[in-house]
Structure formats: C-alpha cells, structure tokens
N, C-alpha and C positions, 0 to 999 in steps of 0.2 A: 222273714229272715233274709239277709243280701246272700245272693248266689254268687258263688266263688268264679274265676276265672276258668276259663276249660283248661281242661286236665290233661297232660302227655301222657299219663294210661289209659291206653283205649282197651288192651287188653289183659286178661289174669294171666295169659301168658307172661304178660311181660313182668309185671308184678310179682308173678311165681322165681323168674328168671334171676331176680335180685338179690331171691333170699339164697342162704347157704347150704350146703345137700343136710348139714346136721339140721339146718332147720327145717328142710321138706319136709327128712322124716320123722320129727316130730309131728308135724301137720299131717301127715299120712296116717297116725295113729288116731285123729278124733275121726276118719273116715273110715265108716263100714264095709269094708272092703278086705279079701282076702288077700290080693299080691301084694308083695313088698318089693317094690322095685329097689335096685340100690345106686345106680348111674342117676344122676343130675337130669340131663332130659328126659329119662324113663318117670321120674318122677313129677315131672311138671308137666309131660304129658296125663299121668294118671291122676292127677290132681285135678287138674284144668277140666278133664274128662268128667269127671265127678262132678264139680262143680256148674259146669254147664250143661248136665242132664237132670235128671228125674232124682238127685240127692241132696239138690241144692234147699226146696221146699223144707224138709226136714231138717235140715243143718238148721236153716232160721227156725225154725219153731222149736230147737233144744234152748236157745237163746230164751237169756230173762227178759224184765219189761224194760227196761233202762239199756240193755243190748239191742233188743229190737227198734226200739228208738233209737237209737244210734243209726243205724242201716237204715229208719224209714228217711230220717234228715237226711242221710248222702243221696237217695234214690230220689229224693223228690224237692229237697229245697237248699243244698248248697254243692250242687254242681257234683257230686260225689266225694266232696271232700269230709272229713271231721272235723267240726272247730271244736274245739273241746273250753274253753270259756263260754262261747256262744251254749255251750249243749249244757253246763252248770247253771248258768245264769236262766235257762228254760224250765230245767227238770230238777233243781237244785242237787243234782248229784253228778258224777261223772258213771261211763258204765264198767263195769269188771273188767282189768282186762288181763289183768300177768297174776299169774299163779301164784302168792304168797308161800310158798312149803318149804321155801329155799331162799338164803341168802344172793345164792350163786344163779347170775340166768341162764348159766349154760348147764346148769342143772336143770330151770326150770321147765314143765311143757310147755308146748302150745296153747294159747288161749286159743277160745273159740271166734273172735273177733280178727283173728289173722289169717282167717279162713274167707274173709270178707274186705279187709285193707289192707295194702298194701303200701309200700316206700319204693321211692322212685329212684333211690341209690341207696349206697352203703352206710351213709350217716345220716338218711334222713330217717324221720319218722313214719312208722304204717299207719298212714290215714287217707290213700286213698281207697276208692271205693271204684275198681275199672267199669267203664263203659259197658262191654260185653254181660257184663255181670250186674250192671244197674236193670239193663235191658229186660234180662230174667226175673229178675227182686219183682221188677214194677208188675209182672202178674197175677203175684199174690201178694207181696207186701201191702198193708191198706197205708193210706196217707199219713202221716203223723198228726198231732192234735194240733189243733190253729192255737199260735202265743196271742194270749191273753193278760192285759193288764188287771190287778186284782183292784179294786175300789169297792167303798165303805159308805155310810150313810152319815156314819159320824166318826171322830177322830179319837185316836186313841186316849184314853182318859189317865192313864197310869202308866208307869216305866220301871220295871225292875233294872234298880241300880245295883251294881254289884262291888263290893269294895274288897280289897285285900292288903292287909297289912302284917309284918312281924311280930310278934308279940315277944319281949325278950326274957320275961319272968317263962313262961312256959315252952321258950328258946322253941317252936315251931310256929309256924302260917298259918294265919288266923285269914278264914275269908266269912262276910258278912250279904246279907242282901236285904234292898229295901224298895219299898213300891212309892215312887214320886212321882206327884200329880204335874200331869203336862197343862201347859197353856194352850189356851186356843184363842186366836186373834184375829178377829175380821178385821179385812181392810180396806173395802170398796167404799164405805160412807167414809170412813176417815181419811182416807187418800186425797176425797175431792176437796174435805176441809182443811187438809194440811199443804196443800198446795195450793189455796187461795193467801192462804195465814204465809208461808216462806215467801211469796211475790211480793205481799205486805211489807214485809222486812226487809228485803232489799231496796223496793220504794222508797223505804225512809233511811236507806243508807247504814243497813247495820251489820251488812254482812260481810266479813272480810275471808279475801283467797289468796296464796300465793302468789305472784307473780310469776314464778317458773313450774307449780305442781298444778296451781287453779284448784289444789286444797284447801279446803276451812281452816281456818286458826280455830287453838281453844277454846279461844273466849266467843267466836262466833258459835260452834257446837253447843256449848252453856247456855247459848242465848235463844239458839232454834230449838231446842227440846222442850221446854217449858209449853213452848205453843203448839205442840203436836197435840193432836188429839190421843189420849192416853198416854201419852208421854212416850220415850224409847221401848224397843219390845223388854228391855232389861234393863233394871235401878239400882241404886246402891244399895239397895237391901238383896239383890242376889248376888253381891259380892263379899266373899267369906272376910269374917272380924279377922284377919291375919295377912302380913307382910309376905307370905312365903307363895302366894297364889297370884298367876297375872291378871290386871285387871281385865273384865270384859271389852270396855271403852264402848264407844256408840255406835249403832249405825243406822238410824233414821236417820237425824240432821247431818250427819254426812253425805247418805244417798242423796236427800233432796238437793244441798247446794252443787252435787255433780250431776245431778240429772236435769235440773235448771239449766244448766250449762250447756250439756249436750243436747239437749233438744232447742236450743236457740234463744230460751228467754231472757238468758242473762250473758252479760258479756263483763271483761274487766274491765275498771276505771280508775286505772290510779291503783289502790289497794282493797278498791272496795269494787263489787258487783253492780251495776247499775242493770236496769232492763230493758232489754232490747223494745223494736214496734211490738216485736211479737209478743215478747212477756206482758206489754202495758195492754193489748188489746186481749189476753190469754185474762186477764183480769177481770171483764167482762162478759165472757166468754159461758160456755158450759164445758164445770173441771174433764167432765168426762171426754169429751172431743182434744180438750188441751194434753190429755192424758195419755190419748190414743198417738197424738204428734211427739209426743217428748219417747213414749215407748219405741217408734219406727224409727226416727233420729237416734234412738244409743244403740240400736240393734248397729247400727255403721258407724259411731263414733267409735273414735282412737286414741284420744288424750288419755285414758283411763283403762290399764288393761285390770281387772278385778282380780287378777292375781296378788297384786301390791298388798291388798288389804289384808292377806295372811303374809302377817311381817316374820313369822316363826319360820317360812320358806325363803332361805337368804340367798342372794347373788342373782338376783333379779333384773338388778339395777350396772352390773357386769359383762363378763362374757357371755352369761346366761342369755342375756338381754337377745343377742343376735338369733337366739337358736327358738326364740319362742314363736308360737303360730301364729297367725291373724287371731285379733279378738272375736270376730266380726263371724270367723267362719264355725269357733266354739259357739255361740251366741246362737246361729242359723242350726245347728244340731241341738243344741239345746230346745230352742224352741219349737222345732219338729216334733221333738219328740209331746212337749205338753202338748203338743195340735191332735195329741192322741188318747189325752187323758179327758172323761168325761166332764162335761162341767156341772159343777153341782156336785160333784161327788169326793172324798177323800181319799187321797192316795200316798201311801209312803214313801218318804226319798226311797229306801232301801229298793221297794219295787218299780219306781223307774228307774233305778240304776239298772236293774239287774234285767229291766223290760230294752231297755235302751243295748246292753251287751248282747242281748239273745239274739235281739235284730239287726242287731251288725251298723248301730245308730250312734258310734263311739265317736267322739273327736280326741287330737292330741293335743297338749301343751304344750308342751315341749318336743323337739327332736334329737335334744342332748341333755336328760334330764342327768343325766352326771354333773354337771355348770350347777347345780342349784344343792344347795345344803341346808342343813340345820346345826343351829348352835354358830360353829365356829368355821372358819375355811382348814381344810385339809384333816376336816373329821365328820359325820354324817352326811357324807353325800348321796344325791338322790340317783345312783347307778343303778339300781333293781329298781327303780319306779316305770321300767317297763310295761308293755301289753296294751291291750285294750280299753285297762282301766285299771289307775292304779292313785295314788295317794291324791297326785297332783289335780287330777280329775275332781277327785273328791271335795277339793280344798276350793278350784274355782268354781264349779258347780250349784253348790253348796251358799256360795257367795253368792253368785247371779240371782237366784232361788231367793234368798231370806233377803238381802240387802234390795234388789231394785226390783225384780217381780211385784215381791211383795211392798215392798214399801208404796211403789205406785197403785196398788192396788187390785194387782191384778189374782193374785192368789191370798188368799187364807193360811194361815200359814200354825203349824200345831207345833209347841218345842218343849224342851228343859234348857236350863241352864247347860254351857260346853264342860262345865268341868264335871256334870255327873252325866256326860254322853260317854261311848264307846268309844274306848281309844285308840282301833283300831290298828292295823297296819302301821300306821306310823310308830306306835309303839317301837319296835324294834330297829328303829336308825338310832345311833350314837348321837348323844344330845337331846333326844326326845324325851327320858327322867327326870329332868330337869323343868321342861314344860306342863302346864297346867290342861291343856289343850293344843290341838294344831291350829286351829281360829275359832273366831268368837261364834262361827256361825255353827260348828260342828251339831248344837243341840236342837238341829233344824230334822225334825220326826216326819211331818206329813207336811200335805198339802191339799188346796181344795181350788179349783179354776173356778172363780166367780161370774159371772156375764158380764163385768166391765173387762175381766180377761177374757173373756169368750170376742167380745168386743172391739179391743183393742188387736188381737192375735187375727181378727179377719175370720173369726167362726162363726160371727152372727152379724147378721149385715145393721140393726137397729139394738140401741140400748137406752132402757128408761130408768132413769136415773128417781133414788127411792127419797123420798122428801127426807131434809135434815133435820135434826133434832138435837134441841141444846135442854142441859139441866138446868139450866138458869131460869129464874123466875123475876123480872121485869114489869114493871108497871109502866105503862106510858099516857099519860096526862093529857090531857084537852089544851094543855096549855103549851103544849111541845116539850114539856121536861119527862126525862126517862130516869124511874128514880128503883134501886136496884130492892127487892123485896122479898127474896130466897135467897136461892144458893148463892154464892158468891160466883164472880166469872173470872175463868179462868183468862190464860195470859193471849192467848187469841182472841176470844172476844173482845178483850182490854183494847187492845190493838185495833180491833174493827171501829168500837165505840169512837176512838180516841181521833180514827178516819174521816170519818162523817160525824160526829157529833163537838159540842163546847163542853170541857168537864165544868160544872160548877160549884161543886161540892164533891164531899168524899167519893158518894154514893150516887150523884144526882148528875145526869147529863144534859143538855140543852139542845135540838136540833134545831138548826141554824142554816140559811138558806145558804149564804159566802163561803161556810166551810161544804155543807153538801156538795155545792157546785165546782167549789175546789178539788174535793175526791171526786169528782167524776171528769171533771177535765184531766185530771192523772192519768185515767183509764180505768178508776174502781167500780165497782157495779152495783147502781143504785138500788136495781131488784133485787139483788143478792143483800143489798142489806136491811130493805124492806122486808124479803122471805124471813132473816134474821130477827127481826122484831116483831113479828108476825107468829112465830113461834116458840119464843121466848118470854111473849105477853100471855100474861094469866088471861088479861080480857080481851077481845075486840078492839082493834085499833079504833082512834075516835076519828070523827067524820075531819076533825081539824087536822091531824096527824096525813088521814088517807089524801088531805088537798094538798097537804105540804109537799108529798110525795109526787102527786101527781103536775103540781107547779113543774119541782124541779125535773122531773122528768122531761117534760113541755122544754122549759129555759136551755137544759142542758143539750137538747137535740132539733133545737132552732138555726142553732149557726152550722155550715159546715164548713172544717177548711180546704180548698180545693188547690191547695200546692201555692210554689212558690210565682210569682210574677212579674213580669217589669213594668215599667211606668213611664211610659214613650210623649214626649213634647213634641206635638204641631206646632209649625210656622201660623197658623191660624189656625181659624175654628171652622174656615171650609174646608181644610184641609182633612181635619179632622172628622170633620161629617164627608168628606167625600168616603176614604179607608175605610170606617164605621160601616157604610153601607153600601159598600160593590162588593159586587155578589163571588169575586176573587179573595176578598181580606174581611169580608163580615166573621165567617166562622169562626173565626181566629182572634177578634180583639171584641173590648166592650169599651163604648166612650165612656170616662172621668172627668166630670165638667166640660166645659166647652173646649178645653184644645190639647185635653188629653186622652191616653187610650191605655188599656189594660190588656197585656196577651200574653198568658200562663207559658211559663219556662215551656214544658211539652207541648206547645203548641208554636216556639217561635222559630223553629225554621221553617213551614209551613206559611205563618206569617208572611215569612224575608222574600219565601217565593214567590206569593201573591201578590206583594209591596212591589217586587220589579216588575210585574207581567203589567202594573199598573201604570210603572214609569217611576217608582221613586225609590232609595234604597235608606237602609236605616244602618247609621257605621255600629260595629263594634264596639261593644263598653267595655272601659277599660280596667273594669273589676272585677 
C-alpha cells in the first residue's frame, strides 16, 4: 500500500485541540475515568493523559476487527493517515464509525475511532492518526495482513445474471435471475497466427485506414475477421434478433490494424497500409519476438488514446480533449499492476481493481471529468466520476485489458456478452437508460497472464513458443500438388496457400518454384509455410516435396542485397587497377570490368578521402 505524505499532526494534543469542548465531552465518556473536567484544556489535557498512558492498550482492544484494522493501516503502512477507499478495496468493508441511533450528530456519541483520528481543522475530516500516539499503538498493535491478490486455477464457468423488469398486468417489479455460461479464450497460439495472416493482408494491399484517424474502414474490419483464428471474441449470434439493443461491433480486426501501426509494421500509402522493413522482415520472423516489439511500442504510442473506443463517453474529441492524461502514463499503471498477477493462474478484473485501489496503484483519466458526458451535451455529465476509481477507469481499463493485452496474446481472457454484464455505476447518469452497455468490453470477467505475457511484460527472460496446429487435412503429392482432403480451410490458410502456391483446381494447389521464390523475396517465410504443410498433412511429406523446399531455401538465400551503389568510369584500366588496389581506396571499391569500380553509397565518403590522399578527386553527380 503507498505511504501517504507526512502528516502536520505530530501530536493528540493537537488533534484534541481541534475538536469542540461538546465534543471532548463526548469523548471523555468512552474513557474510564472518574473526573469530568468542563474547561477545553482541562479536558485535552485529561484526554491526552489517558491516552498516552496505561488506557491506551485497552481502548484498542474494545475495538472490533475492521476498527483494529483501521489503526493497524495508519501505524504501520499509510504514514498515519486513513484512506478509506484503499481500506474498502482491502478488507471489502469500511469500519464503524458514527453512531446510527440518531438522525442528529450533535445528538450523536462519540465513536470509538475518534479516540484515535483526528482532523486537522474545522472542515476537514478525522483521519489522522498523530505521531505520538502511532509511537504507542506500534507496541502492541501487531502489523496488519499483507494485501493479497486472490487467483484461481481455472475461470469462472457461470455468471448470475440478474434482470428486472415491470410487469404491468400485475402493476409491480418483477426481478428474475439466471446462470450464463462464460467464455473462455486462449490467446497465445492464436495471436502468433493472427498476426502472420493481418501482415498477409496488407501485403496484398487490402487493408484500408483513414487518413486523419489511421482507422479501419468497414469493409476492411469484414475483411480481417474472417482470417482470425476463431474469428472475433463476439458474432452475430450474440447479438439480440431486435433493433432496440447497440450493436457490439468488433474488436479483434480493429486491435490488430492499430497495433500494426503502432508497433512500426505498417505505415500509410495513399489509402491503404503498406509495410514498413519492419512488418516485411516481422514476416519471417518468430510472431512471438514480433509480438513482444509491437507490445513495448504501444505501451508509448499516442495516435490512439483507447478511450475513443467507448463512444458512449462523449466529448472526447472537445474540450475534454485538453484535460485528459497521458496515455502512456495509464498504460505503465496498468501494467504494473499485471507485473503482479501470477502467471499461469486466473484472476478477476473485479480483483485487480480492487488490488490496484488497496495499493494505492490508481491512475487518472481525466482531470476534469465534468468536459465528458453521456447521451447529449448539457445532460449526463461525468462531474461525480471523481476519486480513485470511478466509471472512467473502468471504461479504459477494461479496454486495454480485452482489446490489445489480449488480442496480442498476452492474456486469456474469460467474458459474457456486455449486455448481460453489470451495469454498474454508470447506471445512474442521465442518458445511461437508454444505453445497452457503457462499452462493448464491459463483459471482460477474468484474466489469466500466459508466458508469452510473462514474456513480453519482461517476467521471463526466454519463451518457447508451442508448435501450431491446423484442422485441416491436406494431402501432398510426390508430384508437388496439394490437393485438400478433410476439413475445408479456412480464410487464412486460403491466403497462405494462395502466397506460396499455383491454385489449379477448386481444391488442388500446385507448388511452384517462381511463385515460392516470389513469397519470399516479399519477406514471407518459407519455414513457416513448410511447418504449415507439415502439420496439415495427414502423411509425411514426400522426399520430392522435402527437395523442393530445400531447393528454394538454398535459391532464395544465395543472393544478398548489400545497399544501394555507384558505378564510377576510369580514364583507363590503369587507372582503374591502380584505385582497385592501394591500400588507401582498396576497402572501399570493387572493379566492374576493366575500367570500372563499384563503391556502396555507405562507403563513399571514405572513398572521396582516400581517392584524394591518392591524388585524384571524383566530382559530384548530379542526381
């Protein structure tokens, strides 16, 4: 838990000093003690007296367990202060503290916790805890329990939904409940395959972005889903048969073309994506290293604050706009805080939220959540989305979590549909009745850190990546045709076949050395599509198939290109052979026939300085 600032009460004098003589003597009455002083310093002497002697022990021990806890937190882990979120968020309760018997508080007693915090004026709150009086506690107070994250072996299987509705024949409130099965979604094998298949698509030019958001178009979204491994975490069959409900919409093939982006693989061309060196050698590559670079690149990109994506939070794009935080610094709390969840194991949002508040691990969104509404302007505004932790949190969190953690694969991810999630807090702003959900990510239940998140996050210095696996059933011929013989393949296979192979038939592919070599001068990766056919084939590749591969491997990594060059004309071919070989201009050129020389762009100023030490200068081209 973060330790608060030091504290300007050092002592229960002073503390006592604050409060009102009616309130002394109130507080005089839970002390066993005969005098009744009635003067203001007689009684914060008697008090204080009490308190820092031999009455103090007993006072704590009349204290319940959630009171004691209270005092063990100020004496030993937030500087003596009470956080009273942080201490909910711990112990899920707050402790006792004002007397219920009464409307009126100047009727009310004394609690027994005002004997222990104090307020440091007239209007604030009694929550500190003075020095002199921690001093004493820490004798006998024992330490409070160390906060603990709670995690699972497995994820939750079921969710009581709870519904309520009017019933108007029996003119009362009718509420209903019902047990609905959660999803549970691994996403470390599919991650590396879904990020081979989206580079794919851009390759061939299909994927379009705004110009000013570097958003997908719809028709691009329709086009990336298909080739996901299991398609979006949510289909049109969990979207309700009726007009009155918002749709979910997507957010796989959306993550992937922003996360492309921001990790460097892709850039824009015109209206379309093209990819970068990085995306084309990322192609070749192992996804999981590629994975780990595109993860550390969005933790600091800025084009994309994940707020946008709950469009039900409006005025974003406004005034709001100036008042919102760095992305970059929500993103680094966030991730601290998974740097603390086991891996391997299942943990609920609910309990890292509430692990993240205890510890004092909170980031803001906003610092004028007033700027931001729902529905309409100058109705549902976010002015009580105050504290620690409050809708806004929820909404980007939430986001970060389901859309790019998980999408890249770093977490496992357990849900329901958002429209039978808890609706939470936001319920109660103006305009929110009207809404189906606050975002589509709301039905985000658990989570589970997988070792490519362990991996990627910097918790495990090595990761071995688990061999792929396709349901497709392929036959491949002696003869180079791949002719399809189970399941049908889906729309990223299609796309891999379509890379490296001749279609010849409906069903029947042709591997062909000009197109192989062609997918690999792209950047596509021959082993990757070897591994591909390798376990998609019912039998043993055939010894003709294994040469083919092996050919193209040999062809494709015969040439290298070693940059760009010039192409320099001698006056002769002595000349030529003198440059060629003094031991000033050798390093630097290589002869081309007799009265020419070759010397790589990076190597020709080096060149120019050795050409004069030698006596001769080469001019300026004028291109």
């Amino acid at each position: 838990m973060a330790t608060a600032n030091p504290l300007p009460l050092r002592t229960v004098t002073e503390g006592l000093n604050v409060r009102t003589v009616d309130d002394l003597k109130k507080m005089l009455q839970l002390l066993s003690i005969q005098a009744r002083p009635t003067r203001k310093a007689e009684l914060v002497d008697t008090i204080a007296g009490y308190l820092l002697g031999s009455g103090l022990k007993s006072l704590w021990q009349d204290l319940d367990q959630l009171q004691q806890a209270a005092v063990a937190e100020a004496v030993y882990l937030t500087g003596g202060c009470h956080q009273g979120e942080q201490f909910r968020a711990k112990y899920g309760a707050l402790p006792e503290w004002r007397d219920r018997s009464s409307m009126y508080s100047y009727k009310q007693p004394a609690a027994k916790l005002d004997l222990f915090f104090y307020p440091t004026g007239t209007y604030t709150a009694p929550n500190l805890l003075p020095e002199d009086l921690r001093l004493k506690l820490k004798a006998f107070v024992p330490e409070p329990r160390a906060l603990t994250l709670p995690s699972a072996e497995q994820p939750p299987q079921t969710f009581r939904v709870e519904h309520r509705y009017f019933d108007y024949q029996e003119r009362q409130s009718v509420a209903t409940a019902e047990d609905v099965a959660v999803v549970c979604c691994p996403t470390e094998q599919v991650a590396q395959q879904d990020l081979l298949a989206v580079l794919r698509l851009i390759h061939l030019g299909k994927v379009s972005v705004s110009d000013k958001t570097l958003m997908p178009s719809k028709a691009t979204l329709n086009t990336i889903a298909p080739l996901l491994q299991g398609g979006d975490y949510y289909s049109e069959a969990d979207e309700p048969d009726n007009n009155y409900h918002d749709p979910i919409g997507t957010i796989k093939p959306f993550a992937w073309v922003m996360l492309v982006q921001g990790g460097g693989l892709a850039s824009l061309d015109g209206k379309k994506l093209q990819l970068t060196k990085a995306g084309q050698k990322a192609m070749g590559a192992a996804p999981a290293k590629t994975i780990q670079t595109i993860w550390k690149k969005w933790l600091k990109t800025t084009f994309l604050d994940e707020l946008r994506r709950v469009e039900s939070i409006k005025g974003q794009t406004g005034k709001a706009k100036r008042s919102l935080t760095a992305v970059s610094g929500r993103r680094a709390q966030i991730v601290e805080a998974l740097g603390q969840c086991p891996v391997g194991e299942w943990v609920t949002y609910d309990d890292l939220k509430r692990h993240m508040i205890a510890s004092g691990q909170t980031f803001e969104v906003s610092r004028n959540p007033e700027n931001l509404y729902i529905s309409e302007p100058g109705y549902g505004y976010l002015y009580e989305a105050g504290g620690s932790w409050n809708i806004l949190q929820d909404a980007y969190m939430k986001c970060f979590l389901f859309e790019y953690a998980a999408t890249l694969g770093l977490l496992d991810v357990a849900y329901i549909t958002p429209y039978d999630a808890p609706r939470g807090d936001f319920d109660s702003f103006w305009g929110a009745d009207d809404l189906s959900f606050l975002s589509r990510y709301d039905g985000l239940l658990a989570f589970q850190l997988n070792p490519l998140g362990a991996f990627c996050m910097g918790l495990s210095d090595t990761y071995t990546a688990a061999p792929i696996t396709t349901e497709s059933t392929l036959r491949v011929l002696p003869n180079l045709d791949i002719v399809m013989a189970g399941a049908p393949l889906n729309l990223a296979d299609h796309l891999m076949m379509d890379t490296f192979t001749r279609k010849t038939a409906d069903a029947v592919w042709k591997l062909d050395r000009e197109v192989a070599l062609k997918a690999a001068e792209a950047g596509h990766s021959l082993q990757e599509f070897y591994d591909f056919l390798t376990q998609a084939s019912a039998e043993a590749l055939p010894q003709t198939v294994e040469q083919f591969f092996a050919d193209c491997r040999s062809r494709s990594q015969s040439l290298q290109d070693q940059g760009m060059a010039r192409l320099i004309e001698c006056a002769d071919a002595t000349l030529a052979a003198l440059i060629a070989h003094d031991s000033r201009t050798k390093k630097y050129c290589q002869l081309a026939g007799e009265r020419h020389l070759v010397v790589l762009l990076d190597d020709e100023t080096r060149f120019r300085n050795g050409l004069r030490k030698l006596g001769y200068s080469l001019p300026m081209s004028k291109g």
